[in-house]
mmCIF file of the N, C-alpha and C atoms, coordinates in Angstrom:
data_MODEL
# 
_entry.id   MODEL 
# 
loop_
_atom_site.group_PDB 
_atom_site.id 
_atom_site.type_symbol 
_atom_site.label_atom_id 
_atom_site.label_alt_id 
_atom_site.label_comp_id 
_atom_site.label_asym_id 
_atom_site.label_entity_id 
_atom_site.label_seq_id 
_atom_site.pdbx_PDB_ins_code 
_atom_site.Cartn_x 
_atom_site.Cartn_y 
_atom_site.Cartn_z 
_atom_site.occupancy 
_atom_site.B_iso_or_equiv 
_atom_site.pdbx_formal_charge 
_atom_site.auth_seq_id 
_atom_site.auth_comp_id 
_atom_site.auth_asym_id 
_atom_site.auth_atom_id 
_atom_site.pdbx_PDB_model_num 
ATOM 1   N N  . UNK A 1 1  ? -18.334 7.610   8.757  1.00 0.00 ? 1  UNK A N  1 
ATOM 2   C CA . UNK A 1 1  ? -17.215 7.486   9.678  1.00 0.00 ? 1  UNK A CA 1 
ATOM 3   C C  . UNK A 1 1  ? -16.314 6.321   9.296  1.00 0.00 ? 1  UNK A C  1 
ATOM 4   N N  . UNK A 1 2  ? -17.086 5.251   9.106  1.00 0.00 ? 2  UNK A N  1 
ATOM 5   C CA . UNK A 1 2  ? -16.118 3.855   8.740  1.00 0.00 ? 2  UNK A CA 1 
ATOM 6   C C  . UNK A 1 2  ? -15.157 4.617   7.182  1.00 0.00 ? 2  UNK A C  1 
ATOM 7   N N  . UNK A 1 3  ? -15.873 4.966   6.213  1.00 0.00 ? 3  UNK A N  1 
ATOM 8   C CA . UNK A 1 3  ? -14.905 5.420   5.198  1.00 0.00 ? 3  UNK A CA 1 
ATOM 9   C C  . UNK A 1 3  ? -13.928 6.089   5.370  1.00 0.00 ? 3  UNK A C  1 
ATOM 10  N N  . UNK A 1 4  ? -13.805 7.105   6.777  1.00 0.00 ? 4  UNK A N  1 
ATOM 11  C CA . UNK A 1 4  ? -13.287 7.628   6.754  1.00 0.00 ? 4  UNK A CA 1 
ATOM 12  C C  . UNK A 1 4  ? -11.751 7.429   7.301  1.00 0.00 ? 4  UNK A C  1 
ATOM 13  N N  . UNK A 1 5  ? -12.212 6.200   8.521  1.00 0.00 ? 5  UNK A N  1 
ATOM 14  C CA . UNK A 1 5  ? -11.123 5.421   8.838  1.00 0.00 ? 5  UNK A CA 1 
ATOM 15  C C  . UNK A 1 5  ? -10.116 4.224   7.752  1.00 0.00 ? 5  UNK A C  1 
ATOM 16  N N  . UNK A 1 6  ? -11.327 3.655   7.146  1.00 0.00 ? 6  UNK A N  1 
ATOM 17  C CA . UNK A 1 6  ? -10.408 3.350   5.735  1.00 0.00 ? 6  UNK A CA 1 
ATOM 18  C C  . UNK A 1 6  ? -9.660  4.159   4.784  1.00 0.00 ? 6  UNK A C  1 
ATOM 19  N N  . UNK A 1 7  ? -9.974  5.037   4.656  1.00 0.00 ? 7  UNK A N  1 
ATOM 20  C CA . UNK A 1 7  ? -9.087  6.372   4.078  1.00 0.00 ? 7  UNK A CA 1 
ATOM 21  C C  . UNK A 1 7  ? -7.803  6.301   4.890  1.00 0.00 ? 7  UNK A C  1 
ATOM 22  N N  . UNK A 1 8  ? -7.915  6.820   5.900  1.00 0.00 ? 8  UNK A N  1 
ATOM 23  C CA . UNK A 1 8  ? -6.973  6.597   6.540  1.00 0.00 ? 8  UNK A CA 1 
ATOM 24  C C  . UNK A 1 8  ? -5.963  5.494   7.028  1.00 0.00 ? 8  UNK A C  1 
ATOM 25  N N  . UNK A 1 9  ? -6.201  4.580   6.997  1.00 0.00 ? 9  UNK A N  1 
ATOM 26  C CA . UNK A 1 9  ? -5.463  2.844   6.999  1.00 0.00 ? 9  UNK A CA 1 
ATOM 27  C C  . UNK A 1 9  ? -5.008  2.568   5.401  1.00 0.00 ? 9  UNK A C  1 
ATOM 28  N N  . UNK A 1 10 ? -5.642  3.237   4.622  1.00 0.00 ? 10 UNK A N  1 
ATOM 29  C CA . UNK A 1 10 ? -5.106  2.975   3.166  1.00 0.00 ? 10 UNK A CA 1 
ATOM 30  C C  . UNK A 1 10 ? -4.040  4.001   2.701  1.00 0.00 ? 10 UNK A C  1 
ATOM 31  N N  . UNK A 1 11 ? -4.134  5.497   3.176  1.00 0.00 ? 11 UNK A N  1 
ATOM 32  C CA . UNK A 1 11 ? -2.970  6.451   2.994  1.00 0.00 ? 11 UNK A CA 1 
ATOM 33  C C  . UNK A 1 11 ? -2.073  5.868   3.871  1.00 0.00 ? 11 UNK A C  1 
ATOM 34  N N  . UNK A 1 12 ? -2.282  5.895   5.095  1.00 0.00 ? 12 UNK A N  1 
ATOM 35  C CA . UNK A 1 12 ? -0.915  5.309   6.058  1.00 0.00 ? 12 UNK A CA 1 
ATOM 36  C C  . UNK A 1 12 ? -0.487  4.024   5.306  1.00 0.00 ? 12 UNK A C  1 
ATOM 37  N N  . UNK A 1 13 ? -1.236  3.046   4.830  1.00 0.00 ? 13 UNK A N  1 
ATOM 38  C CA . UNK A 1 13 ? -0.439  1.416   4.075  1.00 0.00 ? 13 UNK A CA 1 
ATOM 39  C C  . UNK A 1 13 ? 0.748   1.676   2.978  1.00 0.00 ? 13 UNK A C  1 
ATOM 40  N N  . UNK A 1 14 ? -0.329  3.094   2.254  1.00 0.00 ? 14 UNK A N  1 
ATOM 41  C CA . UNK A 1 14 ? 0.293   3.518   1.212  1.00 0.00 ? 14 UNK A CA 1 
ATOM 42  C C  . UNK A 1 14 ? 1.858   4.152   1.728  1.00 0.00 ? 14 UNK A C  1 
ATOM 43  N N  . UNK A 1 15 ? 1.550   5.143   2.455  1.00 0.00 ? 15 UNK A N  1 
ATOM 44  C CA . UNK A 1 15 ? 3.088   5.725   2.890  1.00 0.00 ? 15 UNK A CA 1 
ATOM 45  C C  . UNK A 1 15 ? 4.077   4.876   3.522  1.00 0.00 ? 15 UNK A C  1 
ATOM 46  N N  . UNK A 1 16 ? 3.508   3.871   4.345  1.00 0.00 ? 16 UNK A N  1 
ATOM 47  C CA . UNK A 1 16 ? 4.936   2.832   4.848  1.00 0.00 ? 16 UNK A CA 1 
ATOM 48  C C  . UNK A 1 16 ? 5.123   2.327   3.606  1.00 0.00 ? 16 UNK A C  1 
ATOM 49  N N  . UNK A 1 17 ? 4.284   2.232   2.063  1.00 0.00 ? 17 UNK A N  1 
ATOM 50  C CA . UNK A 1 17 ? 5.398   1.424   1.190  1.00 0.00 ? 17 UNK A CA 1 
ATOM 51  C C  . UNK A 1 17 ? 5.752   2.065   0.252  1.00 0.00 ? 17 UNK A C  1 
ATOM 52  N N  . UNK A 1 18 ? 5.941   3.197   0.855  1.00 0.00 ? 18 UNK A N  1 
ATOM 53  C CA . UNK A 1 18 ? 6.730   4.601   -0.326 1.00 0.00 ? 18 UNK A CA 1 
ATOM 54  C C  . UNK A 1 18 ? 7.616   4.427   0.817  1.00 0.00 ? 18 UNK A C  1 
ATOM 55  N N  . UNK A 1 19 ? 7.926   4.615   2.053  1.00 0.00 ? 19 UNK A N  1 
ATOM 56  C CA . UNK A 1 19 ? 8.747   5.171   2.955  1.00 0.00 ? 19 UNK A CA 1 
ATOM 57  C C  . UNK A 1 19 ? 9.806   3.386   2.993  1.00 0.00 ? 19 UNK A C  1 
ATOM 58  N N  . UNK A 1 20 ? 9.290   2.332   3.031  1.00 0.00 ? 20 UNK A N  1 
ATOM 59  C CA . UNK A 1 20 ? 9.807   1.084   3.565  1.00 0.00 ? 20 UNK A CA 1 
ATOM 60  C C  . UNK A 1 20 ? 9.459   0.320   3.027  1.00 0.00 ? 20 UNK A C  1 
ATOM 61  N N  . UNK A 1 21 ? 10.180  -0.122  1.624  1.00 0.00 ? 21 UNK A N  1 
ATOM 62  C CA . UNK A 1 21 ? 9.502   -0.859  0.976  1.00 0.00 ? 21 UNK A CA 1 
ATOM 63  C C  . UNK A 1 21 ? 10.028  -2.170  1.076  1.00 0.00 ? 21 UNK A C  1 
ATOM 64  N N  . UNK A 1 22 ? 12.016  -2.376  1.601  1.00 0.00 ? 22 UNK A N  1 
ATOM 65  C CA . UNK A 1 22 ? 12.513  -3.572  2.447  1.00 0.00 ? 22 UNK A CA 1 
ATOM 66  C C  . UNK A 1 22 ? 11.861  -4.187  3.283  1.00 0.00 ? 22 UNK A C  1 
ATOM 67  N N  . UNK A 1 23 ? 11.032  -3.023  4.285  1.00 0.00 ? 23 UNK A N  1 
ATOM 68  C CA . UNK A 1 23 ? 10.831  -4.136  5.466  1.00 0.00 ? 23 UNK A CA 1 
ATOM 69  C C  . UNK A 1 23 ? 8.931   -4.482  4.977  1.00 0.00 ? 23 UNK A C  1 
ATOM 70  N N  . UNK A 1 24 ? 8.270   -3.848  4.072  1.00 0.00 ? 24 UNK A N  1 
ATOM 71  C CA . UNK A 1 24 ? 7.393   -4.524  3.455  1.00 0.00 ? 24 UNK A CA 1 
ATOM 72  C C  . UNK A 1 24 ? 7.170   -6.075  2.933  1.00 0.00 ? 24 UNK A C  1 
ATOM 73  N N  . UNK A 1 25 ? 8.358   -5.970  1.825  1.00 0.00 ? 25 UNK A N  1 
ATOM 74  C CA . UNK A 1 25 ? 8.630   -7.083  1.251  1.00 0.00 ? 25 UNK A CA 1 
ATOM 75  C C  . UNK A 1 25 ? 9.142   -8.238  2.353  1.00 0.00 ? 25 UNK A C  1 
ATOM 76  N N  . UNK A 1 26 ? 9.597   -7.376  3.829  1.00 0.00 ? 26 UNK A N  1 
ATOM 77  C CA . UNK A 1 26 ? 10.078  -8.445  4.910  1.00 0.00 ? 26 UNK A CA 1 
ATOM 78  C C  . UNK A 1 26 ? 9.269   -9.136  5.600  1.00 0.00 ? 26 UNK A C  1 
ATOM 79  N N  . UNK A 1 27 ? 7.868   -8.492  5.861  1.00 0.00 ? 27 UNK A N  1 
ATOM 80  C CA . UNK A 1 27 ? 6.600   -8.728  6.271  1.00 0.00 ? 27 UNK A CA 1 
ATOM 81  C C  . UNK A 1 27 ? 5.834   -9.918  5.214  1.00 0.00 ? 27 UNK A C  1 
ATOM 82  N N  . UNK A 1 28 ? 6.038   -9.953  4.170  1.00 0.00 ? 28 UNK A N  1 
ATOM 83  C CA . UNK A 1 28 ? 5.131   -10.300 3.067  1.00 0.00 ? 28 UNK A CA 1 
ATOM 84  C C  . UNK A 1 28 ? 6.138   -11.771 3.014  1.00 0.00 ? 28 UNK A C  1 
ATOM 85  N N  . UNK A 1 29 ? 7.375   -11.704 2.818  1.00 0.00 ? 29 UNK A N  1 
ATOM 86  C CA . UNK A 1 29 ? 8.169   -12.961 3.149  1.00 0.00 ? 29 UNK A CA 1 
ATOM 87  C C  . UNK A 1 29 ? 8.025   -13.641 4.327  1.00 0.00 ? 29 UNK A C  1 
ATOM 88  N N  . UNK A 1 30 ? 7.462   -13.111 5.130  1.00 0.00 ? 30 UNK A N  1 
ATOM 89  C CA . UNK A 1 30 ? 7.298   -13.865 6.762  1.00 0.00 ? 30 UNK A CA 1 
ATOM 90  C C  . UNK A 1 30 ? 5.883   -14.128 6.464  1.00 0.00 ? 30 UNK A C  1 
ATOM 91  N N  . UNK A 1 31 ? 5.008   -13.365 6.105  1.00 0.00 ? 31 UNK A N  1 
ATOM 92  C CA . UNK A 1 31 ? 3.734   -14.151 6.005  1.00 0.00 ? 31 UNK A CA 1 
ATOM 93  C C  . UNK A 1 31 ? 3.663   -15.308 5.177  1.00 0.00 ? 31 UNK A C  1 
ATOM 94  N N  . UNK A 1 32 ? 4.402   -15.684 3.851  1.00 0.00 ? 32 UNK A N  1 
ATOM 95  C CA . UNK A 1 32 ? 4.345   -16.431 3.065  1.00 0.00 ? 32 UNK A CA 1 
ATOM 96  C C  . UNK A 1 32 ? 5.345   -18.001 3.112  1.00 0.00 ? 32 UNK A C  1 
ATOM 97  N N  . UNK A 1 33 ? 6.391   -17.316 4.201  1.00 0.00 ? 33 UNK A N  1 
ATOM 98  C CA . UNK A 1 33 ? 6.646   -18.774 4.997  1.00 0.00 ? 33 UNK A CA 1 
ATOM 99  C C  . UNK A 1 33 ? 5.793   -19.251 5.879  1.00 0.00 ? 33 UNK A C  1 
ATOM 100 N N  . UNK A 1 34 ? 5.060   -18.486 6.779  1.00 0.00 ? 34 UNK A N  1 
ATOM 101 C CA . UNK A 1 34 ? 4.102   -19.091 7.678  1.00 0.00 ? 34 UNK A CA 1 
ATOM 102 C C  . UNK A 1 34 ? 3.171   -20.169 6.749  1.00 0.00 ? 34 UNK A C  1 
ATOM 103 N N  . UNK A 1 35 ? 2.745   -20.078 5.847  1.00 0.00 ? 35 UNK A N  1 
ATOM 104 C CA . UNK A 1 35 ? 2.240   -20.872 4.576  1.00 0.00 ? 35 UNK A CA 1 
ATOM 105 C C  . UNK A 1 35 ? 2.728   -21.831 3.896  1.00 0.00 ? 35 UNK A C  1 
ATOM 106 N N  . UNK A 1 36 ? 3.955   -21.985 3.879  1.00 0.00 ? 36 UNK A N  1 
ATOM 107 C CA . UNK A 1 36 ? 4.826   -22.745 3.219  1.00 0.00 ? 36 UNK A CA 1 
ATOM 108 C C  . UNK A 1 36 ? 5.135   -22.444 2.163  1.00 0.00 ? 36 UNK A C  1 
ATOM 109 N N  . UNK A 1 37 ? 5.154   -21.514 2.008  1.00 0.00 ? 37 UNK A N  1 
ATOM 110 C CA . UNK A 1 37 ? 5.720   -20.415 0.775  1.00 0.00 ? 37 UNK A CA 1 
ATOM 111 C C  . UNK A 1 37 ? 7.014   -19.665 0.815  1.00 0.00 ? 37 UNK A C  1 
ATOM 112 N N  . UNK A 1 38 ? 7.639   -20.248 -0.058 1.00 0.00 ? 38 UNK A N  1 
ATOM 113 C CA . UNK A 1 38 ? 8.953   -19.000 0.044  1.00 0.00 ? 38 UNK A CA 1 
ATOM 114 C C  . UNK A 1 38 ? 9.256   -18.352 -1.190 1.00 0.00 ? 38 UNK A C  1 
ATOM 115 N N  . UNK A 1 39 ? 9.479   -16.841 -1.093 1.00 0.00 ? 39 UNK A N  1 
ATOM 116 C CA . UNK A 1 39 ? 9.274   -15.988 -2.530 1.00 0.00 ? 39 UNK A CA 1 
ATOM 117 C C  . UNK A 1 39 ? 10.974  -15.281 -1.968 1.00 0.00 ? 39 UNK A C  1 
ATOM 118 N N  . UNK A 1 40 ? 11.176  -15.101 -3.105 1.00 0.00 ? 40 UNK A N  1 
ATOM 119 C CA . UNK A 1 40 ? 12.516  -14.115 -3.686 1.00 0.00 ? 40 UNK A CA 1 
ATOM 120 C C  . UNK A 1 40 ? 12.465  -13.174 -4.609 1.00 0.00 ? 40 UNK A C  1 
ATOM 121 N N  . UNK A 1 41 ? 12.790  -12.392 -4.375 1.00 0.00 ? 41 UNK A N  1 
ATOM 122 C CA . UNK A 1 41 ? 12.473  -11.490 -6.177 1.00 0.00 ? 41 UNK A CA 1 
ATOM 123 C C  . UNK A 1 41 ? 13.782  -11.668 -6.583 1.00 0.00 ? 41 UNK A C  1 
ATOM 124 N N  . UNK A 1 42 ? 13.451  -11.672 -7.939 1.00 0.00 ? 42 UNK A N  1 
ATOM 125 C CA . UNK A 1 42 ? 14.571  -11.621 -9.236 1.00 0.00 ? 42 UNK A CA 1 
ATOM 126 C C  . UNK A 1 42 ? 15.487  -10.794 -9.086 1.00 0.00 ? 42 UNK A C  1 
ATOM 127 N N  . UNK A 1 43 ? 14.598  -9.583  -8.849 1.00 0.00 ? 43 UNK A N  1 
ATOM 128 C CA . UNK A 1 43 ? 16.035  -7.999  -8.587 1.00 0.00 ? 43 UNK A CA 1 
ATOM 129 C C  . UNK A 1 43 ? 15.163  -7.120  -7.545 1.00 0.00 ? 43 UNK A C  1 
ATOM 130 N N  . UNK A 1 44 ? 16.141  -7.231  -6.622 1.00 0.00 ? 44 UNK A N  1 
ATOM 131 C CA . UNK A 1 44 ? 15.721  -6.549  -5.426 1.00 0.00 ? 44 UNK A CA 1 
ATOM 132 C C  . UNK A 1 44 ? 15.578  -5.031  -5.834 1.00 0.00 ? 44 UNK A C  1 
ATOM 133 N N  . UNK A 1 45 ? 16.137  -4.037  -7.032 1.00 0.00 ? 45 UNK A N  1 
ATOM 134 C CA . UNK A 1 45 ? 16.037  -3.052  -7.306 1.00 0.00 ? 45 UNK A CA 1 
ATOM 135 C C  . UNK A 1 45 ? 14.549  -3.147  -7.706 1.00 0.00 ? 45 UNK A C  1 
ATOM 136 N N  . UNK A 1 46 ? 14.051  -3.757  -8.511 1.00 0.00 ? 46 UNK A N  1 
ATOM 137 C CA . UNK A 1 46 ? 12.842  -3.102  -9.056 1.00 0.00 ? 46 UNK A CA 1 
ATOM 138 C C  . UNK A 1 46 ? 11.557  -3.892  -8.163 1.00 0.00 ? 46 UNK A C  1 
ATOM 139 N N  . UNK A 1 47 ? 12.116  -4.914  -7.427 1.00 0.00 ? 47 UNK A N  1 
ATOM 140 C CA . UNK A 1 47 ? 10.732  -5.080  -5.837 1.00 0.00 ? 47 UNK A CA 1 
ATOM 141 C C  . UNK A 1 47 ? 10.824  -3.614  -5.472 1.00 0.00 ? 47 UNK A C  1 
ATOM 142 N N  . UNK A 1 48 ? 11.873  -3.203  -4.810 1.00 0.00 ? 48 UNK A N  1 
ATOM 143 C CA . UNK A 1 48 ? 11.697  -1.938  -4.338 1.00 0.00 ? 48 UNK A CA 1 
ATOM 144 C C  . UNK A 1 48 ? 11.243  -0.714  -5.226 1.00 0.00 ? 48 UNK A C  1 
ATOM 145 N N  . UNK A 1 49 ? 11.630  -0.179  -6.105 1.00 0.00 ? 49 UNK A N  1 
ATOM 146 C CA . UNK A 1 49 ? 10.481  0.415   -7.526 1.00 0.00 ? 49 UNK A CA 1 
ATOM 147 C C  . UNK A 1 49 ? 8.768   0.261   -7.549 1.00 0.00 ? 49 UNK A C  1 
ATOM 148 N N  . UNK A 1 50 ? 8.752   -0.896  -7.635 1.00 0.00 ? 50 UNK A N  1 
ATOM 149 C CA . UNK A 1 50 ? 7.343   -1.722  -7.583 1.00 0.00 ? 50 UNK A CA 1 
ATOM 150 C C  . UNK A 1 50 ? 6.531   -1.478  -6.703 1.00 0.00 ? 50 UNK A C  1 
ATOM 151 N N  . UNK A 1 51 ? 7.250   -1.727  -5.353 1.00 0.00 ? 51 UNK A N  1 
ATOM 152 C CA . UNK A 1 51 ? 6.417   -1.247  -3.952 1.00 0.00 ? 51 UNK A CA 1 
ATOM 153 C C  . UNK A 1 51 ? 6.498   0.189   -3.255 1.00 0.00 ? 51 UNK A C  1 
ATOM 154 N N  . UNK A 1 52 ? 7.337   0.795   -3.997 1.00 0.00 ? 52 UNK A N  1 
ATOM 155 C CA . UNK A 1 52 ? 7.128   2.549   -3.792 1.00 0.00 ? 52 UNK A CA 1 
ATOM 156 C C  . UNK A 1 52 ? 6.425   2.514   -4.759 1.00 0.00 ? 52 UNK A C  1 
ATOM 157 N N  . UNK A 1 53 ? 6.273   2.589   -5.878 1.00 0.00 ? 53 UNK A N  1 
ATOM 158 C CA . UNK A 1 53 ? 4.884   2.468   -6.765 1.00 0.00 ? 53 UNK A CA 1 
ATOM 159 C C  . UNK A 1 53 ? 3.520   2.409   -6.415 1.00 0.00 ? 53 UNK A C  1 
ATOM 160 N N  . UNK A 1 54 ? 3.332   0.937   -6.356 1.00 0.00 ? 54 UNK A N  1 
ATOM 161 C CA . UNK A 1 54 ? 1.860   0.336   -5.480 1.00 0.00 ? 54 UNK A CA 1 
ATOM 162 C C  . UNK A 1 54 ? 2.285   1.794   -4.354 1.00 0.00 ? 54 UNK A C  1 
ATOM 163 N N  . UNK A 1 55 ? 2.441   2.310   -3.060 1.00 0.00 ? 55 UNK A N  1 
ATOM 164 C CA . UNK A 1 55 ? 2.340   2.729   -1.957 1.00 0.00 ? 55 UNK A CA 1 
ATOM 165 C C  . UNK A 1 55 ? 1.970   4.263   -3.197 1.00 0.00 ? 55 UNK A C  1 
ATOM 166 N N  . UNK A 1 56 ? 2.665   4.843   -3.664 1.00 0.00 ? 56 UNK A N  1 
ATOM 167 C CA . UNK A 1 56 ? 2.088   6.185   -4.741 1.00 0.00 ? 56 UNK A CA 1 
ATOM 168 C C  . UNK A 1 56 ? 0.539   6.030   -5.082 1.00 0.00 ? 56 UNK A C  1 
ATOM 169 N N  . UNK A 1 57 ? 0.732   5.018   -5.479 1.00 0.00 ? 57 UNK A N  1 
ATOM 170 C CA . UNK A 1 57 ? -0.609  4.276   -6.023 1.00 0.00 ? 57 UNK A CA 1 
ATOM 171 C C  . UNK A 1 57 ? -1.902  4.598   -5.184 1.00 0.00 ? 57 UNK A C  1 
ATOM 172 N N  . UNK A 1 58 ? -1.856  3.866   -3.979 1.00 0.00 ? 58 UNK A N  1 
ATOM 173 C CA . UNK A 1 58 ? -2.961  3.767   -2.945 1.00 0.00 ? 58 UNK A CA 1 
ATOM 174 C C  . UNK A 1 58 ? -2.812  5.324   -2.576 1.00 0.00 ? 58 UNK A C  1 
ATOM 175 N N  . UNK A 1 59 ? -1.792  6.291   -2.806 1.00 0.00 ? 59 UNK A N  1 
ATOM 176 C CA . UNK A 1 59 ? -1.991  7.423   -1.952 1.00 0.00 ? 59 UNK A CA 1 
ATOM 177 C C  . UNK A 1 59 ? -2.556  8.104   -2.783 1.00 0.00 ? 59 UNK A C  1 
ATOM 178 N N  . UNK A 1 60 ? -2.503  8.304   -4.119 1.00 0.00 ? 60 UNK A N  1 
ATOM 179 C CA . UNK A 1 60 ? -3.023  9.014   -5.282 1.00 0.00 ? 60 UNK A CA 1 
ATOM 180 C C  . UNK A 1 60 ? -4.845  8.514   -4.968 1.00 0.00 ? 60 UNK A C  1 
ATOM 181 N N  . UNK A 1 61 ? -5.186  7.224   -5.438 1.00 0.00 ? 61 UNK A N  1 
ATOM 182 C CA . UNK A 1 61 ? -6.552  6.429   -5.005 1.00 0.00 ? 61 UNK A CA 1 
ATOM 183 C C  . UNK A 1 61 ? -7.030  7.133   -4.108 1.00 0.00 ? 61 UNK A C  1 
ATOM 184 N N  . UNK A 1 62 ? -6.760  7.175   -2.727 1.00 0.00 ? 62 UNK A N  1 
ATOM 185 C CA . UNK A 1 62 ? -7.277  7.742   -1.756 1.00 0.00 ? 62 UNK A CA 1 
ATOM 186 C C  . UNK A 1 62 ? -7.590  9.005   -1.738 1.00 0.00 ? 62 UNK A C  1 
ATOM 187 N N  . UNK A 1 63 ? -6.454  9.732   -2.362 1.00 0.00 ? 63 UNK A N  1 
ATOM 188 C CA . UNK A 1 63 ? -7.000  11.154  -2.616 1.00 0.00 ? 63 UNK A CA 1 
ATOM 189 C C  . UNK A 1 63 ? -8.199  11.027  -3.478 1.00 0.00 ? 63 UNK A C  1 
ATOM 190 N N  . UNK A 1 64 ? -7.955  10.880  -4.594 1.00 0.00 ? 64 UNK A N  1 
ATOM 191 C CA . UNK A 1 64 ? -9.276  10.964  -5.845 1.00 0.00 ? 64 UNK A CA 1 
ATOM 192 C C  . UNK A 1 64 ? -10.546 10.382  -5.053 1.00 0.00 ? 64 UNK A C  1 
ATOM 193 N N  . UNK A 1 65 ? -10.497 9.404   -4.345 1.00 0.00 ? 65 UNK A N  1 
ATOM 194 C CA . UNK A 1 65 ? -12.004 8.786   -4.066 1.00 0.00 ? 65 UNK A CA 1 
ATOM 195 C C  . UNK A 1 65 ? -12.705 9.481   -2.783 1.00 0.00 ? 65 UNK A C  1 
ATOM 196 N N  . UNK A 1 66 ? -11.223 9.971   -1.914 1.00 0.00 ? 66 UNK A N  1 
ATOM 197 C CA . UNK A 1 66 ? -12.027 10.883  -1.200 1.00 0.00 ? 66 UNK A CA 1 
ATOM 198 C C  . UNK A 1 66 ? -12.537 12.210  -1.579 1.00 0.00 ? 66 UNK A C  1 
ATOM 199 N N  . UNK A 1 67 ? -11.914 12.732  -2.882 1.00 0.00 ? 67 UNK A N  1 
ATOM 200 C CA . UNK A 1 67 ? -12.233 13.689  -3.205 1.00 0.00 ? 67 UNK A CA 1 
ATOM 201 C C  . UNK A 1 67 ? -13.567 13.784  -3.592 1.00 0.00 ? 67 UNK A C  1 
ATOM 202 N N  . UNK A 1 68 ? -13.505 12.458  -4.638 1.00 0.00 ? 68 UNK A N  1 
ATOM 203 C CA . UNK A 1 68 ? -15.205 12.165  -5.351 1.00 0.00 ? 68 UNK A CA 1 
ATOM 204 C C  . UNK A 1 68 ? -16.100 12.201  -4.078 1.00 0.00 ? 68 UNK A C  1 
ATOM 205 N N  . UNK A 1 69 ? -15.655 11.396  -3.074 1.00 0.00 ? 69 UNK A N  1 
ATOM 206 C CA . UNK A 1 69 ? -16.607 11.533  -1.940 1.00 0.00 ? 69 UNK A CA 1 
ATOM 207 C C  . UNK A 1 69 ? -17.492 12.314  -1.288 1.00 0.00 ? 69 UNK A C  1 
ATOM 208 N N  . UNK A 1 70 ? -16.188 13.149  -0.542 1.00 0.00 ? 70 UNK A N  1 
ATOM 209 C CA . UNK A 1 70 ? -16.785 14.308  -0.361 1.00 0.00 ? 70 UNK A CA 1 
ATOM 210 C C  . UNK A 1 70 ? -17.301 15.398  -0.707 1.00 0.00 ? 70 UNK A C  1 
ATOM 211 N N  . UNK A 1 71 ? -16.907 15.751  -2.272 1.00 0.00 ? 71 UNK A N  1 
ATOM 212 C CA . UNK A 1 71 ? -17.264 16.792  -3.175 1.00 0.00 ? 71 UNK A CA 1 
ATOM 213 C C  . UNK A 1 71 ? -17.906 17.161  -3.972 1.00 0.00 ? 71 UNK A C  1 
ATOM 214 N N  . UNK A 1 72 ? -18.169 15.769  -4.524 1.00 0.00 ? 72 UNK A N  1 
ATOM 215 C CA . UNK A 1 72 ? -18.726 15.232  -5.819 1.00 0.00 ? 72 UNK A CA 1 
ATOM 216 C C  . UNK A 1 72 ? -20.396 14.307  -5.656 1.00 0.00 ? 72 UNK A C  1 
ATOM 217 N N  . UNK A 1 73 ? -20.182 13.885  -4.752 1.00 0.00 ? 73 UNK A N  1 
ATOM 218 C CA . UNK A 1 73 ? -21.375 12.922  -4.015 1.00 0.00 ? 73 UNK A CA 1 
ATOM 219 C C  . UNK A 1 73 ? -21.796 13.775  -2.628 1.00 0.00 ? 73 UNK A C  1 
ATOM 220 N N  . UNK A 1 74 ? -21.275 14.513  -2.206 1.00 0.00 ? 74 UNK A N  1 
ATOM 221 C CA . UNK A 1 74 ? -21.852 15.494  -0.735 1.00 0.00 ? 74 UNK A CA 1 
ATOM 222 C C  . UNK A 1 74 ? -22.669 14.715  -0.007 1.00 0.00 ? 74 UNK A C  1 
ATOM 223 N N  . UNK A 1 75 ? -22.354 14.006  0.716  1.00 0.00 ? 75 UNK A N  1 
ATOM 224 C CA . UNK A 1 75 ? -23.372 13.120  1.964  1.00 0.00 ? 75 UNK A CA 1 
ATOM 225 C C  . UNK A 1 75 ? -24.133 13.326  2.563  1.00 0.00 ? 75 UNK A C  1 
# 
């Protein structure tokens, strides 16, 4: 059951950063001032590239491992 909810928190992470990858990077800038950190990217075109990427990424992952999961390993 727990895997299964991580599956799910990792496809949904994945799709808000295919779907929103501005207000990602807006989240990730607010966490990193809370720190005393302040980040900029170089070219806002390819942050956004990058983080629809990573978000493809985790959604592809999730498929394959649930696949292995359930199919491949049978519980």
């Amino acid at each position: 059951m727990i895997l299964l909810l991580i599956a799910v928190a990792t496809f949904a992470f994945g799709l808000f950063l295919m779907t929103k990858p501005l207000e990602a990077f807006e989240w990730q800038r607010r966490f990193y001032a809370l720190i005393n950190w302040r980040i900029e990217p170089i070219s806002v075109e390819k942050e956004i590239r990058h983080t629809k990427l990573m978000g493809a990424f985790l959604i592809l992952l999730t498929i394959v491992l649930c696949t292995y999961q359930w199919f491949i390993l049978k519980p």
